[in-house]
C-alpha positions in Angstrom: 91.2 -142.2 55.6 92.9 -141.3 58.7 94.5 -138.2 60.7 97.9 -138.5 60.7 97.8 -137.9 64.4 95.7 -140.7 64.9 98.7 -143.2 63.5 100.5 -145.4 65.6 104.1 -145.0 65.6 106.4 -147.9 65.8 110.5 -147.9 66.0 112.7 -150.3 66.4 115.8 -152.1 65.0 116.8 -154.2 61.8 120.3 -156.7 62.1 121.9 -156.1 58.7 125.2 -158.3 58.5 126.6 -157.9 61.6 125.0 -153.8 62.3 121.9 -152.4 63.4 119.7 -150.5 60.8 116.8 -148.6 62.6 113.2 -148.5 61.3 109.9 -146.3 61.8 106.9 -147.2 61.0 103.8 -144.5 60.5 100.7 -146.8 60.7 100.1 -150.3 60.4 102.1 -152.7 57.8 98.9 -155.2 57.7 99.7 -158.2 54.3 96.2 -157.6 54.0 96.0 -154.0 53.7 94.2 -151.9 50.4 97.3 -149.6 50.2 100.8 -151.6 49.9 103.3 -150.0 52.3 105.8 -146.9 51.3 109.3 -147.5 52.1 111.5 -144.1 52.2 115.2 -143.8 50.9 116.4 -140.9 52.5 119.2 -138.7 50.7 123.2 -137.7 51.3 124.2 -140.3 51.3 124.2 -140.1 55.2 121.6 -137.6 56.1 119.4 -139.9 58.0 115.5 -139.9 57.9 114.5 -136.8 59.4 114.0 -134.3 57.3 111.7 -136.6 55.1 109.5 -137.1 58.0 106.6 -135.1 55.9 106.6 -138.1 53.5 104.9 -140.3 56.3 101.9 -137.9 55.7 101.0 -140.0 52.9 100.2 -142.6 55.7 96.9 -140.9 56.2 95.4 -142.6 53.2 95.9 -145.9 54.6 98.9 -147.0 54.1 101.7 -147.7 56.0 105.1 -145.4 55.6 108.3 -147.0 56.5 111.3 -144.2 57.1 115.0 -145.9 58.0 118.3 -144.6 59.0 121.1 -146.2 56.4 124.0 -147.9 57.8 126.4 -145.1 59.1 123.7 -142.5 60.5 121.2 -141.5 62.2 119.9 -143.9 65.0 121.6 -146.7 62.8 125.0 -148.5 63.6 127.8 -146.0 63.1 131.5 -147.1 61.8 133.4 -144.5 61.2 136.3 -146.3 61.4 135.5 -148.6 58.4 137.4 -148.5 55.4 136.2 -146.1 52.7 135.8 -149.1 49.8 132.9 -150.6 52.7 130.6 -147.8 51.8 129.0 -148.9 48.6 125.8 -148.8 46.3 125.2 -152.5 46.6 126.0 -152.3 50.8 122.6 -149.8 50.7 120.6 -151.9 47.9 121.3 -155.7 50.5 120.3 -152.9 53.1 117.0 -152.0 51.9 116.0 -155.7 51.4 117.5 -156.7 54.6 115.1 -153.8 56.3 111.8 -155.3 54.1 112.4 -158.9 54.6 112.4 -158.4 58.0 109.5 -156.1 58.9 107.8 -159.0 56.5 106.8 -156.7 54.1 106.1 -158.4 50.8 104.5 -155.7 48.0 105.3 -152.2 48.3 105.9 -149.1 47.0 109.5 -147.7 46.5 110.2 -143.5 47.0 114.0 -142.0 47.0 115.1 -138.4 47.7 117.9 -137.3 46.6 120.8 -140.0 47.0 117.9 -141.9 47.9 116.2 -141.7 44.6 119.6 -142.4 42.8 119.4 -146.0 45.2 116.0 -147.0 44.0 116.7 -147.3 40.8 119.6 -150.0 41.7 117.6 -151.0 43.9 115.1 -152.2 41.3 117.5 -153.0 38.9 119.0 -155.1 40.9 115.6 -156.8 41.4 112.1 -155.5 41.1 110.1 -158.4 43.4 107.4 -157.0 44.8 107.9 -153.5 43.9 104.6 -151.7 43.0 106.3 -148.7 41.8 109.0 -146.3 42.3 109.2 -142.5 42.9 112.2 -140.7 42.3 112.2 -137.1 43.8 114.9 -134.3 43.1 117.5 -137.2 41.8 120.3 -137.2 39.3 120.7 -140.2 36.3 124.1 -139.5 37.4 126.7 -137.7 39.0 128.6 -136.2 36.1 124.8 -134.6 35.2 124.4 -133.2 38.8 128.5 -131.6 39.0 127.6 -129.8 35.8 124.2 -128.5 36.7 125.6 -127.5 40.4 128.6 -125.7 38.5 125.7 -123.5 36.7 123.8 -122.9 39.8 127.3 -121.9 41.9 128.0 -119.3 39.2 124.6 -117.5 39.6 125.5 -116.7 43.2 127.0 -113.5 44.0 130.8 -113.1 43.7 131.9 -112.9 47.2 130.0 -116.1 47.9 131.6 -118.0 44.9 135.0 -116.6 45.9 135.1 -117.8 49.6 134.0 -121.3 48.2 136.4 -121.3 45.9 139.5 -120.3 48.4 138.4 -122.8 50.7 138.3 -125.8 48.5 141.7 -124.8 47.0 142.9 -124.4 50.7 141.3 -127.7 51.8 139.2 -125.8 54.7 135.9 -126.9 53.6 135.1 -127.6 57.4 135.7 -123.4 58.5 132.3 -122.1 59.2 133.2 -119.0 56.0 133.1 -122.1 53.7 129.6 -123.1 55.8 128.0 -120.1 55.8 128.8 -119.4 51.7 127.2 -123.4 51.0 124.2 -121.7 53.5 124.0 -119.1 50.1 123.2 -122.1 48.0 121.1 -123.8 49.9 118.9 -121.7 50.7 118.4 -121.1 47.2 118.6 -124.5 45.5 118.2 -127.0 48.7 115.5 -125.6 51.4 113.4 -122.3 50.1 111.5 -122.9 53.4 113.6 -120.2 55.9 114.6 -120.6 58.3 114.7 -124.4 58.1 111.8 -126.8 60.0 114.0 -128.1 62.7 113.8 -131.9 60.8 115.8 -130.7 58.1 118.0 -128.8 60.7 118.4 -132.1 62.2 119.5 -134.1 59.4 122.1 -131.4 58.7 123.3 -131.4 62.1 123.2 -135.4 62.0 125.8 -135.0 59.0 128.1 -132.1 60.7 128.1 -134.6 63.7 129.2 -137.8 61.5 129.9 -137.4 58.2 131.9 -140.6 57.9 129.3 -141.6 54.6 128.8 -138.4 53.3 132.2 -137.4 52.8 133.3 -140.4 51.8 130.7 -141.4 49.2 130.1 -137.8 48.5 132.4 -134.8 49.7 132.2 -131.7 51.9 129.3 -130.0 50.3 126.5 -131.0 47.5 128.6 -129.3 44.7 132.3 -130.3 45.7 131.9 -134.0 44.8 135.4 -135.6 45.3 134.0 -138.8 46.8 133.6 -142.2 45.4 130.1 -141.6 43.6 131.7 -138.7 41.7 131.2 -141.0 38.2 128.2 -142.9 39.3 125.4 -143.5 36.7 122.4 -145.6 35.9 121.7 -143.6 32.3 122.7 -146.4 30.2 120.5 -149.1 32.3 117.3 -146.9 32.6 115.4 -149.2 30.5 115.4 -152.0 32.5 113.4 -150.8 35.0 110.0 -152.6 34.6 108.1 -150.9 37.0 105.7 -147.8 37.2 108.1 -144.8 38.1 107.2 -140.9 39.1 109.9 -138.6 38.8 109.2 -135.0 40.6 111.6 -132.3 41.2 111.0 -128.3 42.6 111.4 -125.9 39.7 114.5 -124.6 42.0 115.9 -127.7 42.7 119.6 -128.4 42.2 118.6 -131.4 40.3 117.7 -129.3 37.8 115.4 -130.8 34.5 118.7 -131.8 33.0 119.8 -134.2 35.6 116.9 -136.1 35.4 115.4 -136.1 32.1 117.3 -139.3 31.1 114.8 -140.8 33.8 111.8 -139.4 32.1 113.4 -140.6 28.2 114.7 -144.1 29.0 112.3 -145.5 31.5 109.6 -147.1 30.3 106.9 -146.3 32.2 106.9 -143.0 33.6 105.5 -139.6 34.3 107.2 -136.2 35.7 105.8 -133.5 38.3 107.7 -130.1 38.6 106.5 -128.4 42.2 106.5 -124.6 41.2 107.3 -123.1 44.8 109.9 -126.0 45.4 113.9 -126.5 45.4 115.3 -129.8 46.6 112.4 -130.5 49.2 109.1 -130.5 47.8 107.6 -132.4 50.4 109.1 -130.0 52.7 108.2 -127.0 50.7 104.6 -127.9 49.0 103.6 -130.7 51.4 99.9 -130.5 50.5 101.0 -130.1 46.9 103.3 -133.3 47.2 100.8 -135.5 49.1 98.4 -134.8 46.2 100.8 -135.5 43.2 102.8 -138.8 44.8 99.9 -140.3 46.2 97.7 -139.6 43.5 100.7 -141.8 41.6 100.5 -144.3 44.5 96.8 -144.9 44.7 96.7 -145.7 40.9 99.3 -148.4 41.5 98.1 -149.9 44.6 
């Protein structure tokens, strides 16, 4: 087992039909390696890798962790000019393979966050060769789930916070820095307990404020105003075709609260589910030692 410090760090750049999707990889992807490879779906969609960095702590058991920017963000090809039908679920599922065939990984394991673990499971359904296993970590079966559990969460907060979101949406000034500071309420709460923020997550936040071509248009201006084009999304009703191992964790405080994503837990067929007590929406972020444990316990025992 290795220190994380003592990892090698390599970056570089993927061609993906026509763009440039960027890649880091903690350790060394080696075919003959004991530990297959961890490939990271960061969330949004659009928030770029950062603040999962943590998650390439599970690199110090052996085994490689691969983080990458989706098309649109980050230190990947940006196009905000492209026209809103572009950004799609199957664009980010070619994506992913485009990134693995190329780095010439052929067995690994699969981990989303957030948007990210809504893309796995298409990813897999869409085929499973070579996937050990999937995690899915603070992720909605679908997006109808996640608006109503949002709703619940926004009408716990205190009335002058739910107000000024509410006037701003109505209004349509979702980008005035009132309307920031009353999502700041929720998040803090629901999204990143940690306060203030590690700078990572900071980053992927600022990364978003400075283009949120994806974001908005797949998503909207905040994680509870969902007007964008995965406001019906949902994999409930395909669940069990996914054939492979699957953890699904989650903070106890998460906005993807248990009734987002138990359909995961009922209607996959092999699975198991990990609350993190002391966690929101970032449990690696939150209770890294915790999380290290619990998904690469899960990882080891699929190896």
């Amino acid at each position: 087992m290795s220190s994380l410090e003592e990892l090698s760090v390599t970056t570089g750049h993927v061609a993906f039909e026509g763009h440039q999707t960027w890649y880091r990889v903690t350790g060394h992807l080696d075919p003959d390696a004991e530990r297959a490879p961890l490939v990271v779906l960061h969330g949004g969609p659009g928030a770029a890798h950062d603040y999962t960095l943590r998650i390439a702590d599970l690199a110090e058991d052996g085994r490689a962790v691969v983080h990458y920017d989706q098309l649109g963000c980050g230190r990947s090809s940006h196009l905000p000019d492209a026209d809103p039908g572009f950004w799609t679920v199957d664009l980010f599922v070619r994506e992913l393979r485009a990134v693995v065939e190329a780095l010439g990984i052929s067995r690994f394991h699969l981990l989303g966050q957030s948007w990210g673990g809504m893309l796995g499971p298409e990813v897999v359904l869409a085929d499973d060769t070579g996937i050990a296993s999937l995690t899915i970590c603070d992720s909605p079966a679908s997006m109808p789930l996640w608006l109503a559990a949002a709703n619940g969460l926004r009408a716990r907060l205190p009335e002058e916070v739910q107000r000024t979101l509410d006037e701003h949406e109505a209004a349509g000034t979702t980008d005035s820095a009132e309307y920031h500071a009353a999502v700041d309420v929720f998040y803090a709460r629901h999204v990143c307990r940690v306060q203030p923020m590690p700078l990572e997550v900071t980053a992927s936040f600022d990364q978003i404020e400075a283009e949120p071509t994806v974001y908005h248009t797949m998503n909207g201006p905040s994680e509870f105003h969902v007007i964008g084009s995965l406001r019906e999304w949902s994999v409930v009703d395909r669940l069990g075709g996914i054939g492979v191992p699957t953890l699904v964790v989650a903070g106890r405080h998460d906005e993807a609260t248990p009734e987002v994503w138990a359909p995961f837990v009922e209607r996959i067929p092999d699975v198991r589910s990990h609350v993190f007590a002391e966690s929101s929406h970032m449990p690696h972020v939150e209770e890294p030692e915790e999380f290290r444990r619990v998904v690469g316990g899960f990882l080891r025992s699929h190896d």
